[in-house]
N, C-alpha and C positions, 0 to 999 in steps of 0.2 A: 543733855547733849543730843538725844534724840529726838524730834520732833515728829507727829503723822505724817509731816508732808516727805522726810527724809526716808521714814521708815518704808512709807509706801514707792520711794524709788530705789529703795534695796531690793524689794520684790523681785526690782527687773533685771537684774543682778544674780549671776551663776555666783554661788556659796561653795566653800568661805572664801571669803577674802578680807584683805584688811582695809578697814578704811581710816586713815588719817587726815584730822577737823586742820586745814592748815592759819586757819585764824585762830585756833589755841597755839597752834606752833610758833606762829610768828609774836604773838603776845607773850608767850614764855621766852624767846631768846630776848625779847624786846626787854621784859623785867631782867631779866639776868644780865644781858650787859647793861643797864640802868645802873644797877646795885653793886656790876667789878668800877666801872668806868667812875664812879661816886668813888672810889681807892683808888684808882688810877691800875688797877687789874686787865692782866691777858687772860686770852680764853682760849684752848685747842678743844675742840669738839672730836670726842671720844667715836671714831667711827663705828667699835666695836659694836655699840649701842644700835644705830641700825644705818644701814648702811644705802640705804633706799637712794637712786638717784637724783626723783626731784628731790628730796628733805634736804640730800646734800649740797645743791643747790640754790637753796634759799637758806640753808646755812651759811654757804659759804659766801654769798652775797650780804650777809650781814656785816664781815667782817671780821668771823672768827676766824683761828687758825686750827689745825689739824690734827689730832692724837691718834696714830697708828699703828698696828702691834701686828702688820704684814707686808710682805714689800707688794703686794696688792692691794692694801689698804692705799700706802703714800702713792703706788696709782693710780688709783681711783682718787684719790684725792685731789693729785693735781688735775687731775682729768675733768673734774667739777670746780676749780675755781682758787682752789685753795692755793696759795702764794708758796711756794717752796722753802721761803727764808720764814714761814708760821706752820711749820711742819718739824714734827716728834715723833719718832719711830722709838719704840721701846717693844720688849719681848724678851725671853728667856735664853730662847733657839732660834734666833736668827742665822739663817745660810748666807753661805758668802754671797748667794746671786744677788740674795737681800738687800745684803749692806752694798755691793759692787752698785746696786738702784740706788741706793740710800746718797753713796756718796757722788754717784756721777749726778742727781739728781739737784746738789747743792742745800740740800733741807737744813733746817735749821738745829737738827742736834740727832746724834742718835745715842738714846739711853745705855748707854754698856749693864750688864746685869751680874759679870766676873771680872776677875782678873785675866784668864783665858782670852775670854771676848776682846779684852783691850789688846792683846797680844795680836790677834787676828786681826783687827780693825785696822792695825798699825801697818801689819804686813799685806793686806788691801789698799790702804791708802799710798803705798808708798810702790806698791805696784802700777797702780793710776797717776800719780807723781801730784796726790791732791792733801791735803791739811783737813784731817777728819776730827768737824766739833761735836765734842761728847760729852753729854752729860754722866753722871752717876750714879745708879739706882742706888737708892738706900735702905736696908732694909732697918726701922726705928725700931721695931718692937714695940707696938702700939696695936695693941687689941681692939680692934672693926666693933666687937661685939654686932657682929651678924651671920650670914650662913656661912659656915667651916669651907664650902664651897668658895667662897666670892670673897675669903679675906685673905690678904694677901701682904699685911706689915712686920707677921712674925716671922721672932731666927726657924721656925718649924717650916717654915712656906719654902717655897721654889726658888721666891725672886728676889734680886738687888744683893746687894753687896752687904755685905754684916760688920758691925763695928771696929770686930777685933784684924779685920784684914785691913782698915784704913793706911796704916802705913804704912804697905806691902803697895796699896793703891799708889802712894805718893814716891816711893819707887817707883814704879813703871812711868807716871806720867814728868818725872825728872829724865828717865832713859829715852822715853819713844816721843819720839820729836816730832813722830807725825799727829800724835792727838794734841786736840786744844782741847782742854776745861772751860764748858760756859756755862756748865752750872749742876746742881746737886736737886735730883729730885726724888718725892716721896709720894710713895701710894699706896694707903693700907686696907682699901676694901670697897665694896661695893653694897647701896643699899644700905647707906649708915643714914638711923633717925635720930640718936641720942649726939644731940649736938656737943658732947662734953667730950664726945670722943677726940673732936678736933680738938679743944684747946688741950689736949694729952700732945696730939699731933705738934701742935704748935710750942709744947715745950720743949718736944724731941729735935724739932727742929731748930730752935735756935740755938741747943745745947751742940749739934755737929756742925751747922753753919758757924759758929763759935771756931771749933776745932778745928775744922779747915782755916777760917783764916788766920787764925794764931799759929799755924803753919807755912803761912805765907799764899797759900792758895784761895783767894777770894772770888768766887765764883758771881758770876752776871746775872743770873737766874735760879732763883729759887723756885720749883714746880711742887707742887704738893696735891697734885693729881686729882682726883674726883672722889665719887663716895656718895655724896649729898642723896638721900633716898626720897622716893615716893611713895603718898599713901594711896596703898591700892586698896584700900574698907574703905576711901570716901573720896572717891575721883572726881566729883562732880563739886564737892563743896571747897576740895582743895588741890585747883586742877590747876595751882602752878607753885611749886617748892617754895619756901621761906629764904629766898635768896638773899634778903635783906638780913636777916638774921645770920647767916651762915657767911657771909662776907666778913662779917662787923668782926665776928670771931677773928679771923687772919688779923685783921687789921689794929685789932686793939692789942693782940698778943704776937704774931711774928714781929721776930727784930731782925731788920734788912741796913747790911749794911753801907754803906756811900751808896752808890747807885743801883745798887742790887734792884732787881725786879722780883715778882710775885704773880707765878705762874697756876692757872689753873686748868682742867683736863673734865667738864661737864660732859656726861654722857647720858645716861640715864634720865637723870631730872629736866633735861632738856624737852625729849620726845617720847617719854612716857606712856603723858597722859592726852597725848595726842591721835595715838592709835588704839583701836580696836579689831576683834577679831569677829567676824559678821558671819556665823553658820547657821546650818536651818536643822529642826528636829527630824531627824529619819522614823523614829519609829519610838514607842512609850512603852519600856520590857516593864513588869509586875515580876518582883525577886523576892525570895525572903527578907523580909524585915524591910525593904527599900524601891524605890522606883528608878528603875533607870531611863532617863532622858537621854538617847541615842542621837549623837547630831554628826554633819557630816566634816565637821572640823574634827583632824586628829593630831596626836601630839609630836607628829612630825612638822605640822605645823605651829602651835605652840609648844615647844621642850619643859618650859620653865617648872610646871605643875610637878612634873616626873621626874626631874630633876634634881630641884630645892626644893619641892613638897611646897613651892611658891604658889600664896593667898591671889585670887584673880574674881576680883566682883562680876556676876552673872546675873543678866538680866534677857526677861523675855519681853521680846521688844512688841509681841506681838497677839498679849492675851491681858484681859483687865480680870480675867476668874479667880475664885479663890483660891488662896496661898496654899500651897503642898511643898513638902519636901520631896527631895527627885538627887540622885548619884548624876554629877551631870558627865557622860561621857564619849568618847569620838570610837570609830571604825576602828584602829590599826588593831592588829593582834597582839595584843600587849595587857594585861591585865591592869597595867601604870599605867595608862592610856584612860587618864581622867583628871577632870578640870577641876573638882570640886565635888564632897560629898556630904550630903545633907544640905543640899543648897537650897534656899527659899524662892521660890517663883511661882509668880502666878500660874495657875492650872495649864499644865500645858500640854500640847498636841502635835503629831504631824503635821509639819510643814509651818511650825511657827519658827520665827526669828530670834536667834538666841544673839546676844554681844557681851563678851568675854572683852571686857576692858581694861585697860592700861597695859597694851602688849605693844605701843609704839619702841619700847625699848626689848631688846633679847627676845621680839618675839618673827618676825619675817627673816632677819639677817642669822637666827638658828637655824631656820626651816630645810628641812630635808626631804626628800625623794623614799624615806623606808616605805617598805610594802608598795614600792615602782608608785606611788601617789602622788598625783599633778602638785606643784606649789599653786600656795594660794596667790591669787593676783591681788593686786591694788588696786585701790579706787580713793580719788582723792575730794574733798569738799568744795571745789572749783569747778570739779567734773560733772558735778549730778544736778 
């Protein structure tokens, strides 16, 4: 991915900052809708993932639609392009100022995650004297098998609605006349590789898509949200997700009925493996038993490491010497305030170039201000 001639115009480049290859970018949305549009598949592109304004931009010029889980998100969203009737707002704690944007805004669904929530939505929408279409979060009980952090399908988790309240559901939307049903959606986790997970997914869901409409309730949209992971031990060789394969799945196993659609929510596998994180070594500590490679990226810039204890490949962009192992770690005062330990890199020194890869996803749109610390800026492959 890097080249002498790229590496030598980071040089000239104040560290860190991120930079994003936007010809990986555009050939990864390129494959991915390739491979929904082959099923006749939607796409809402997961803000959460990053939030960058050109990315969203040439996202949103491709054609996808929106996945948002802030009423900042669906404004930023429409703000870069994104059509309001391809806009999904979902979240757990949505405020009323939220949904009050959500629904003046006309979007195309907003996830309810309670019973509660649909009570609220009701009495907002009928404040505004507007018809609020909502979807259903479900929670399937279908295990991510990935970080305890990032799953999000079990009755243990926070979010969506659980099976044994379904008819409790189908009361309220018999009562409150200001919500429409368009559809039933599912989202069990993030950072899933074992593709078996979904056809678990895919049996959960035709079993309640079933059940709805043997109750008369036939929903328009079936979303089964995102998940799809990336390998971050081999960015280079496999720097655009198995979309083909990961499609085929829905389509051989969801049963959609009469017109129902087939909704999905990419975030991650999108813009991945498009970004990296471009710091320079401060200074080379000698510790017991280890070396610490001191650079001046910290984990207020990347979270993920210190977080999920998340794998991030390290390379020195800027030495061919023999291979040493080195703690690779940043300034902040924090003892979690490391990228990787026993990392392999060539011999390294002050003021070589470190790139901390595949942080195009959860790695700028975390970043924080701890220890009053500038954010890292952008730098894009157009620019340099």
């Amino acid at each position: 991915m890097f080249n002498t001639g790229i590496t030598e115009k980071f040089r000239q480049i104040r560290t860190p900052f991120y930079y994003y290859d936007l010809g990986l970018l555009n050939a990864t949305i390129s494959r991915c809708l390739q491979e929904a549009d082959r099923h006749g598949f939607y796409l809402h592109y997961a803000l959460k993932a990053n939030s960058n304004a050109k990315i969203l931009d040439l996202i949103s010029s491709n054609g996808l639609g929106a996945d948002c889980v802030s009423g900042n998100e669906v404004s930023m969203a429409l703000a870069h392009g994104f059509p309001a009737g391809r806009i999904v707002f979902a979240g757990v704690g949505k405020t009323d100022d939220e949904l009050r944007l959500a629904l003046g805004s006309g979007i195309q669904s907003i996830n309810v995650e309670s019973l509660q929530e649909m009570e609220v939505i009701h009495g907002l929408a009928s404040a505004m004297d507007k018809k609020a279409r909502i979807s259903l979060r479900i929670i399937p009980n279908v295990d991510a098998h990935t970080h305890r952090h990032i799953t999000t399908g079990l009755e243990e988790n926070k979010f969506g609605i659980l099976p044994w309240q379904f008819d409790a559901v189908l009361d309220r939307l018999r009562s409150l006349d200001r919500l429409e049903l368009q559809g039933l959606h599912f989202h069990i986790g993030s950072q899933i590789t074992d593709l078996d997970v979904f056809k678990s997914l895919c049996d959960r869901v035709n079993e309640i898509n079933s059940w709805f409409t043997e109750q008369g309730f036939t929903a328009d949209i079936i979303n089964v949200g995102g998940g799809l992971g990336v390998d971050y031990g081999e960015p280079d060789k496999c720097s655009i997700p198995d979309f083909e394969s990961y499609f085929r799945i829905f389509s051989d196993l969801v049963e959609l009925h009469g017109r129902q659609q087939l909704h999905f929510e990419p975030g991650r596998a999108i813009v991945a493996q498009c970004g990296s994180l471009i710091s320079t070594v401060l200074f080379i500590k000698e510790a017991v038993n280890t070396s610490f490679a001191i650079i001046d990226a910290g984990m207020n810039d990347l979270i993920r490491p210190a977080l999920y204890q998340s794998y991030h490949k390290i390379q020195n962009l800027t030495s061919t010497g023999k291979k040493r192992k080195y703690d690779v770690v940043g300034p902040v005062c924090e003892s979690s305030d490391c990228f990787g330990k026993s990392v392999i890199l060539c011999e390294t020194k002050r003021g070589d170039l470190i790139a901390i890869r595949s942080t195009g996803a959860y790695g700028q749109t975390m970043a924080s201000r701890y220890n009053l610390r500038d954010l890292a800026a952008e730098v894009y492959s157009d620019g340099i």
